[in-house]
MARLOTI-250511 format. One record per residue (C-alpha): x, y, z negated. Coordinates in pm, whole numbers, plus 50000, padded with zeros to 5 digits. Example, Ala and Ser with C-alpha at 12.3 -4.5 7.8 and 13.67 -1.06 7.14 Angstrom:
! MARLOTI-250511
512304955049220513674989449286
END
This chain:
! MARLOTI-250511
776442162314991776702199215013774242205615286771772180815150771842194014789773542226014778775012224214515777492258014533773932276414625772702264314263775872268314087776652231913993779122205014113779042164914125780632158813792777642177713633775192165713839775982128213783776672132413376773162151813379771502120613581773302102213318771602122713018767952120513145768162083513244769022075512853766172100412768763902076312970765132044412979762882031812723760462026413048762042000613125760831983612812757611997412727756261998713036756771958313135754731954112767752221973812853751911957313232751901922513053748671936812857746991937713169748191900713315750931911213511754091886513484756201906213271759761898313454757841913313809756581941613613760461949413502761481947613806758901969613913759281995113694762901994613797761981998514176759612024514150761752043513902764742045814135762722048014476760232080514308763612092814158765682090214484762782108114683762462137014472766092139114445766282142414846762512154214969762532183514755766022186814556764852190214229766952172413929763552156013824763502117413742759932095913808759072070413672755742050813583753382070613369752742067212964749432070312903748092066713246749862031213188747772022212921744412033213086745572007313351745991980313126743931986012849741082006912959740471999013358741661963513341740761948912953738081969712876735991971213245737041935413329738771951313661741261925313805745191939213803745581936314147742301958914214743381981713981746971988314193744371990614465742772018014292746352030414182747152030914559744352048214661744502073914400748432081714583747222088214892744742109014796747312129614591749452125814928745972139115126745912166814905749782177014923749752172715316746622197615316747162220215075744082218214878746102216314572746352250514513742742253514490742772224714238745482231013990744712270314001741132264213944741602236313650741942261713301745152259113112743202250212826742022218412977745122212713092746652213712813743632193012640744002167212869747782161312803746912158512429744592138212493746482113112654749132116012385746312103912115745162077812368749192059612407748672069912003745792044411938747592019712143750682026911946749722020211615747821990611683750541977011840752271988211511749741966211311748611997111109745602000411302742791973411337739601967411431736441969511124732731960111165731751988710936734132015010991735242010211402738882013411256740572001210986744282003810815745811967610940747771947610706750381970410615752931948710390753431925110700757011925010813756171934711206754411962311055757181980510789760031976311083758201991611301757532021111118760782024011021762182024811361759382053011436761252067111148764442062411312763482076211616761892104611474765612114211312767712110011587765202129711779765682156311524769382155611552768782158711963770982125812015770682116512330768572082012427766602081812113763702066312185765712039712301768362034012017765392032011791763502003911997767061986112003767671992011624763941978011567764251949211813767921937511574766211944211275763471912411340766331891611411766871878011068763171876011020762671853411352760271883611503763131886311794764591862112032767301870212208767581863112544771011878312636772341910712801772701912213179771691881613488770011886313817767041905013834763311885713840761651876714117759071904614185757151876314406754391873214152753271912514179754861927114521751851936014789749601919014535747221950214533743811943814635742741976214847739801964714979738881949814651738861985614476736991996814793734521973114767734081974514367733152015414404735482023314116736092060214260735902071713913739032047613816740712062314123739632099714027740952096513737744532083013820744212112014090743152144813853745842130113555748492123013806748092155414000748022174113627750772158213518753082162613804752382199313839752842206513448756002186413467757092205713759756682241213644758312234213301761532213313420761692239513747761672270713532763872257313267766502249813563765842284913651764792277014045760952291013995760902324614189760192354914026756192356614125756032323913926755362300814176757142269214267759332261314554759212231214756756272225514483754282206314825757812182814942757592174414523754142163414531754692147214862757682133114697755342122514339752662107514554754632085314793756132076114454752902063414313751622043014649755262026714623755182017814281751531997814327752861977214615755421971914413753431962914121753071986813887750632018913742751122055713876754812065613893755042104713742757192129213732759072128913387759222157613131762332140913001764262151313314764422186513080767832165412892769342165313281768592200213300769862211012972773002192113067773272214913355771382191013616770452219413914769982198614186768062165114371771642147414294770592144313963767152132014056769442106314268771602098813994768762083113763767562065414100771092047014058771212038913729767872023113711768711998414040771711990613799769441984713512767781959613679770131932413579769431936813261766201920013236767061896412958767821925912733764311939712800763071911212748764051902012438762561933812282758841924512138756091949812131756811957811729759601976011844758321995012127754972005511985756662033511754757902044012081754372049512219753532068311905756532089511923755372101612277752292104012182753632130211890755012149212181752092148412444750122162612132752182192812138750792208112421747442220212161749712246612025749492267712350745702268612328744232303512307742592295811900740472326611921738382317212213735862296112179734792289012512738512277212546739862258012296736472240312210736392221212529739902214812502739832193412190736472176312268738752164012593741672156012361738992137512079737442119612377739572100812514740922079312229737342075212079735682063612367739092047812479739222062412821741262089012984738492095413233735672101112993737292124812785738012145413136734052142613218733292159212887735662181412858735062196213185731082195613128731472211912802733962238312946731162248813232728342245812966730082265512684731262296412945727632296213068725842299812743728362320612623727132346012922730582339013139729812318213391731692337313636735392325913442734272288613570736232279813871734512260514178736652229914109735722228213732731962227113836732772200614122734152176613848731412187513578728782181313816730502144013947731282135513607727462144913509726122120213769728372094213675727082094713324723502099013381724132063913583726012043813334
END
């Protein structure tokens, strides 16, 4: 254990390593609920997508913990979920099992791009402002989803959106366990998210809005969605800018996730960069090919793995540790699913809340920044896709620097995605 995570090089020992696994798994274990919801959305047997989730969880977790030795937990993706189900597969018609084709493909390409280093030219020539716009972004899309899975948000013929019957009794438990979540989140207790989706989820009880199902059995079977992914099918269909667009969020994600957990655990070297940043990605992306065969969206890395860390989680044993805990949560399927969506929407909004955070780091007295930045972040829930909001963003970004007389600040790879995304809407 010593020569694999060096853990008297880092300054830590097994006891903290395991209680800080211990601290991010609770952080994230709402996953394992919200995630199987969201999956069922898009057609997917919801007891396969459990297990899935499960799987991919510990396998992503487990590689990261021992590729690259970082105390950062994976898991699949909020927000790039939701494109999956609701955007790729509801809204363009894409069957489920294409779509974890596209999912796959999208992995190895990020693994293509670890292996070869082009990354560096990619994340260093994507702006921080877009960066940051696209995480909002995604926060407001999981947002939308959120509240009309909280019933406050519904459809209108005259106004797009509308506020949905609010009185219902769905409706006022589920804001009150945002509510709850919200305050023990304030209070920094531990597993928030998911005491509140529990606390929700007991609450319908007396109202006959929850059925219990029990606590622990044996898992699933994960028959129904294992190797289901259709490969050639998301060949075939041309949907590269589906699989772009799981590829630029994922590789975004992951490298924003990495730089904050890995300087907060206080392993980034002093020039700022990140070590063993290519065995992570090669870790992330492995990660995300595993999860489709397994049956589920792109597996991320997760910027609750910052609980682990402030625990005192320094090392891949953590990472390991969470890998554990969620092959042991896989016998608790009826306990997942007995939760129904009123109770883990507030959750999505609650994330969302976060994600949106990332707009306070924009540069406000820059135009040519922060303007492209939130027409990314408005994008993407209006036209309810992840992918056009990162086509207009980055066409606005290259636009706005060039009229503004500063073309030269626009990096090569922001005027490679302008340019594709410009093509791809003069087609549509």
């Amino acid at each position: 254990m010593e020569r694999l995570f060096r853990l008297s090089e880092r300054g830590t020992d097994p006891r903290t390593e395991i209680l800080a696994g211990l601290s991010t798994f609770l952080t994230m274990a709402y996953v394992i609920v919200v995630n199987p919801s969201i999956m069922a959305a898009a057609g997917i047997d919801a007891g396969a997508a459990f297990v899935a989730t499960c799987l991919a969880a510990a396998i992503g977790s487990m590689l990261m913990g021992v590729i690259a030795n970082f105390p950062i937990a994976l898991a699949p993706g909020m927000g790039l979920n939701a494109y999956f189900a609701f955007a790729v597969v509801q809204g363009m018609g894409v069957p489920w099992q294409v779509a974890l084709g596209a999912v796959f493909l999208s992995g190895l390409l990020f693994f293509a791009v670890s292996i070869f280093r082009i990354r560096e030219w990619l994340v260093n020539g994507i702006p921080l402002s877009l960066k940051f716009g696209i995480a909002a972004g995604i926060g407001f899309f999981l947002g939308l989803i959120g509240l009309r899975g909280m019933g406050l948000v519904v459809a209108h013929p005259a106004t797009l959106l509308s506020l949905g019957p609010i009185t219902q009794t769905g409706t006022l438990l589920a804001c009150a366990g945002f509510l709850v979540i919200a305050g023990l989140s304030a209070r920094n207790v531990t597993g928030s998210i998911v005491i509140g989706i529990i606390l929700t989820a007991l609450a319908g009880i007396p109202f006959g809005l929850t059925t219990f199902h029990g606590i622990a059995s044996m898992p699933p079977p994960l028959a129904p969605t294992f190797m289901q992914l259709d490969i050639a099918g998301a060949i075939g269909l041309g949907i590269t800018g589906i699989v772009f667009t799981f590829f630029i969020v994922d590789l975004l994600d992951n490298t924003g996730t990495l730089i904050g957990t890995v300087h907060r655990a206080g392993l980034m070297r002093k020039d700022g960069t990140v070590p063993n940043l290519g065995r992570a990605l090669v870790a992330d992306s492995a990660g995300a090919m595993m999860g489709a065969v397994l049956g589920t969206s792109t597996t991320v890395s997760y910027i609750e793995s910052a609980a682990g860390i402030q625990a005192g989680g320094r090392t891949g044993l953590t990472a390991v540790t969470v890998g554990v805990l969620f092959l042991l949560a896989l016998f608790l399927a009826p306990l997942a699913t007995s939760i129904p969506s009123f109770a883990t929407a507030p959750a999505l909004v609650f994330v969302a809340c976060l994600m949106a955070k990332s707009l306070q780091e924009l540069d406000w007295a820059d135009t040519t920044e922060y303007l492209p930045a939130i027409v990314t972040a408005l994008a993407m829930p209006f036209t309810f896709s992840i992918a056009t909001g990162i086509g207009l963003g980055f066409i606005t970004y290259a636009g706005v620097k060039t009229l503004a007389g500063r073309p030269g600040e626009v990096h090569g790879a922001v005027w490679l995605i302008a340019g594709l995304s410009s093509v791809k809407f003069a087609l549509l």
